[in-house]
C-alpha positions, -999 to +999 in steps of 0.1 A: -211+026+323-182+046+324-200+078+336-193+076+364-158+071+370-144+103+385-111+118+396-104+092+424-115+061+396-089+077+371-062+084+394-063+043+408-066+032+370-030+051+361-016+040+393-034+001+387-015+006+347+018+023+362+025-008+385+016-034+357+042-015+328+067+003+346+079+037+339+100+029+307+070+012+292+045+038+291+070+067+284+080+046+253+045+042+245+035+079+250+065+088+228+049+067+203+013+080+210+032+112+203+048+104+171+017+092+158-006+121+163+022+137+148+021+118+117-014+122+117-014+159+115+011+161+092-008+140+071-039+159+071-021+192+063-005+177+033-038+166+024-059+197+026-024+213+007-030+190-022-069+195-023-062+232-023-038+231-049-059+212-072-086+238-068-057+265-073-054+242-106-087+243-119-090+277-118-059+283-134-070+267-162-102+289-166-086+311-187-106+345-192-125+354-224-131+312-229-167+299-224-165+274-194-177+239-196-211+235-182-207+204-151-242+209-138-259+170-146-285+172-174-310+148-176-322+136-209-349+110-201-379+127-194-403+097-195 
């Protein structure tokens, strides 16, 4: 449906939205868009920060010269 739009489709659609909001309007609502990708961003950095320092954490806590715990799932039904 929307395939095949094209330059000229585009261009009438931001001229069609421009006359309906005004200037103001849409540059307060890009400025918003703006701030929230922002957030966004941010928020995915601190979140792959605080994954990666909880794997920085585990492996602290592997001290050398101690036997590590096994995590691999045993399974002790064998019917």
């Amino acid at each position: 449906m929307l395939n095949n739009i094209g330059l000229p489709g585009l261009l009438l659609i931001a001229i069609v939205v421009l006359v309906l909001f005004g200037r103001g309007k849409i540059s307060s609502l890009m400025g918003e868009v703006g701030k929230g990708i922002t957030a966004f961003k941010r928020g995915v950095k601190d979140g792959t920060e605080e994954i990666e320092s909880a794997v920085d954490d585990d492996d602290t806590r592997n001290v050398p010269g101690e036997k590590a715990r096994d995590v691999t799932p045993h399974s002790t039904d064998r019917s």
